[in-house]
C-alpha positions in Angstrom: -42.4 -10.9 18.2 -38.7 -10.5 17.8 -37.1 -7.5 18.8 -34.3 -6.4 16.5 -31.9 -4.2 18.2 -30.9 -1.1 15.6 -27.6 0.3 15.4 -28.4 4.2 14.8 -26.6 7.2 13.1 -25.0 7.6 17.5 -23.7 3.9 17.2 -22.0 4.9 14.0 -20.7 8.3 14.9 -19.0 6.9 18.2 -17.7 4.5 15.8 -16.5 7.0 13.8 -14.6 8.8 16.4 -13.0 6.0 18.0 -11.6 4.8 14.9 -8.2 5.5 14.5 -7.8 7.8 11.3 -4.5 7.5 9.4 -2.5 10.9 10.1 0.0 10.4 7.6 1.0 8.0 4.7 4.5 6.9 4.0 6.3 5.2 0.6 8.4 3.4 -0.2 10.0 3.2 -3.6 11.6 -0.1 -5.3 13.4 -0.8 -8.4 12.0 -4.4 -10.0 12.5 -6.2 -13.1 9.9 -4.8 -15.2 8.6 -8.4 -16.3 7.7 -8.8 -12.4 5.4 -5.2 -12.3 2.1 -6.9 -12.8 3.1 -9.9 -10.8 3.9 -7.6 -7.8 0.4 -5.9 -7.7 -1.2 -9.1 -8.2 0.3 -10.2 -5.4 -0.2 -7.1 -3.4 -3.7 -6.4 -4.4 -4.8 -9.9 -2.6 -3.6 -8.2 0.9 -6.7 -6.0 1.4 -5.8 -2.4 1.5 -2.1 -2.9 2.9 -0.9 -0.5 0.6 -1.6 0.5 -2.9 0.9 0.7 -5.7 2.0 3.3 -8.6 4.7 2.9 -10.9 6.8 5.6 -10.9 8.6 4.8 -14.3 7.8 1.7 -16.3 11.0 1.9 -18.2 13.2 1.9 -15.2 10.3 -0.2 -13.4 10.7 1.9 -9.9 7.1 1.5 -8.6 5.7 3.7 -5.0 4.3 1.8 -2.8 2.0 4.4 -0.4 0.8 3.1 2.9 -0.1 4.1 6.1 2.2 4.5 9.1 0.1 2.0 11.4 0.9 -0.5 8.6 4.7 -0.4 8.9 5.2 -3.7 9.9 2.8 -5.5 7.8 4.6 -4.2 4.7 7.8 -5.0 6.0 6.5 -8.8 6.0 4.9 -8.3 2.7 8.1 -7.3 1.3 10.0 -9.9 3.2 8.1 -12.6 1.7 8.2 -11.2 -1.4 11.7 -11.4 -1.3 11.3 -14.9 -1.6 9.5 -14.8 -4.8 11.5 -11.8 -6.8 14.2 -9.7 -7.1 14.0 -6.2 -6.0 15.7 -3.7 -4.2 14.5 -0.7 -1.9 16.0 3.0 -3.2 15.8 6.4 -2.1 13.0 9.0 -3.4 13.7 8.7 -7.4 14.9 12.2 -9.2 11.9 14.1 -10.3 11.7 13.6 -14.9 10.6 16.8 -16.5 9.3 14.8 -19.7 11.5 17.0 -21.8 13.4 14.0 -22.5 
């Protein structure tokens, strides 16, 4: 007979606390042509939870990229290689809209 060896809930809690938890998440907002958008998150969505997009305002196409702060470098070199594929630009925290407009 076999013996299967069982990872229990104590595996999976030490696990658990070993695991480095993200403390904080960071953005970073762009400005894109808005005929790239869905081209963008295509793109983005194939590297597994690097960092998930929101567009901010589709008009303007500034889209929020949220990510944590372990994965600063990774989505530096995302962006560096998309660089090569479109044009965008990196801007400051957009104004607030009121949607009184």
């Amino acid at each position: 007979m076999i013996k299967r060896r069982r990872i229990g809930k104590a595996k999976s809690a030490q696990y658990a606390r070993e695991a480095v938890a993200p403390h904080t998440s960071r953005r970073i907002y762009l400005r894109i042509a808005p005929a790239d958008i869905a081209f963008f998150k295509f793109i983005l969505e194939s590297y597994d939870n690097l960092a998930y997009l929101s567009v901010v305002d589709k008009h303007t196409a500034v889209l929020q990229l949220v990510h944590t702060s372990g994965t600063e470098r990774e989505i530096r070199e995302f962006l560096e290689t998309m660089r090569n594929e479109i044009s965008f630009t990196e801007i400051a925290l957009p104004p607030r809209t009121t949607g009184d407009a």
